[in-house]
KEMAR-332112 format. One line per 5 residues: number of its first residue (from 1); their letters; for each residue x, y, z of N, C-alpha, C. Coordinates in steps of 0.05 Angstrom, whole numbers, padded with zeros to 5 digits, m for minus. Layout:
% residues N
NUM> a> X Y Z X Y Z X Y Z  ... .
% end
This chain:
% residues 54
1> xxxxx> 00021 00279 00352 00008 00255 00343 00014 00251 00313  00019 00227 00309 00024 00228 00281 m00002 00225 00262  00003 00229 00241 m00025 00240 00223 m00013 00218 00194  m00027 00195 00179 m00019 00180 00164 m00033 00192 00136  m00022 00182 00118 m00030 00176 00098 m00041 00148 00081 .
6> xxxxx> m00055 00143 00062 m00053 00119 00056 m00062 00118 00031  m00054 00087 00022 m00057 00087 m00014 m00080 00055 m00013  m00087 00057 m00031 m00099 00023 m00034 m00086 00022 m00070  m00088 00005 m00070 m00077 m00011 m00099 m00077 m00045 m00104  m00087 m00054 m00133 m00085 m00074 m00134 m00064 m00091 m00135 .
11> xxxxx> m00059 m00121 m00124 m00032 m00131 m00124 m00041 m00143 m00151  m00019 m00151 m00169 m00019 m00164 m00196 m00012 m00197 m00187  m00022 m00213 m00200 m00019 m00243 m00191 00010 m00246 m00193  00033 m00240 m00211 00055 m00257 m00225 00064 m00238 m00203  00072 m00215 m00198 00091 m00196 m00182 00078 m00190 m00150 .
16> xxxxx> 00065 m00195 m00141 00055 m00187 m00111 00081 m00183 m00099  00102 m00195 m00099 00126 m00186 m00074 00137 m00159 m00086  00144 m00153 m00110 00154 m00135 m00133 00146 m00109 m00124  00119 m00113 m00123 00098 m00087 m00117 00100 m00077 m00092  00103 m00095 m00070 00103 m00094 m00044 00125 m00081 m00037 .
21> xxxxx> 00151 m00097 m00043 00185 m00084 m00043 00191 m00056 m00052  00176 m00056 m00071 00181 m00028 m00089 00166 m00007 m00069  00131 m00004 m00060 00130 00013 m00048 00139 00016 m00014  00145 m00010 m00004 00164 m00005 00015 00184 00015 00013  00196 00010 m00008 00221 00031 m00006 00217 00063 m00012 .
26> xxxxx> 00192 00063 m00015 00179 00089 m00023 00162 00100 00014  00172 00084 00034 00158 00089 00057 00133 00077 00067  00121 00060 00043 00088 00050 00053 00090 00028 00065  00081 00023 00091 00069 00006 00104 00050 m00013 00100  00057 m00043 00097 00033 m00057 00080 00014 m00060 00106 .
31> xxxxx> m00018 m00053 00111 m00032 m00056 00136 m00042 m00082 00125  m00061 m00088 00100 m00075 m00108 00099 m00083 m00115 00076  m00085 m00146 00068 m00087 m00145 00038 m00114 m00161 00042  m00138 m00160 00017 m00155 m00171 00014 m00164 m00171 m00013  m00184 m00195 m00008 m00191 m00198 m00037 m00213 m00169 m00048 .
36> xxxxx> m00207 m00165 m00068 m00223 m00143 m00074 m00250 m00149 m00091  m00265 m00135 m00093 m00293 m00141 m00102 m00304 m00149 m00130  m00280 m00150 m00146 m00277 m00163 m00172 m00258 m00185 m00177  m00250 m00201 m00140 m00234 m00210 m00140 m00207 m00205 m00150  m00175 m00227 m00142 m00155 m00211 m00144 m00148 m00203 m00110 .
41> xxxxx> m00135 m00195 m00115 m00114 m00187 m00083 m00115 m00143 m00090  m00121 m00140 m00064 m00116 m00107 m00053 m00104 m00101 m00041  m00084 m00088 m00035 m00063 m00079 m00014 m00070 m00058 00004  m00075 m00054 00012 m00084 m00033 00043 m00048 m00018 00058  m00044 00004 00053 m00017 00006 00052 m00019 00041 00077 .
46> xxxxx> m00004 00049 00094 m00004 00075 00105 00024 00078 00108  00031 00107 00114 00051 00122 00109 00056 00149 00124  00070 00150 00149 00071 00174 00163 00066 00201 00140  00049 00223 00146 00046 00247 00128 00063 00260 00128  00081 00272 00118 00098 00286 00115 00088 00321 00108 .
51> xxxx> 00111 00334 00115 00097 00372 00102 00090 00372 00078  00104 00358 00059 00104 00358 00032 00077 00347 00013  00078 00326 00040 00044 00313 00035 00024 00316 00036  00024 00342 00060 00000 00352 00065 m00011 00375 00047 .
% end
């Protein structure tokens, strides 16, 4: 079974694709973005766990 990991982070208004692209290439999966509670955009992101990760 696979076992994830996951990050949350804020998206920045001017760069949202930048941020996205970049941790794509780092393996994260964007699941869901929402406004966050101080308003602004959140990224909801997971990432198969790896040995290294655990």
């Amino acid at each position: 079974m696979t076992q994830w990991e996951y990050f949350i982070t804020p998206l920045p208004l001017h760069t949202p694709g930048v941020v996205l692209n970049n941790l794509g290439k780092m393996g994260w999966e964007l699941v869901q973005v929402m406004t966050g509670p101080e308003g602004g955009s959140v990224a909801y992101l997971k990432r198969p766990l790896t040995a290294e990760g655990e």
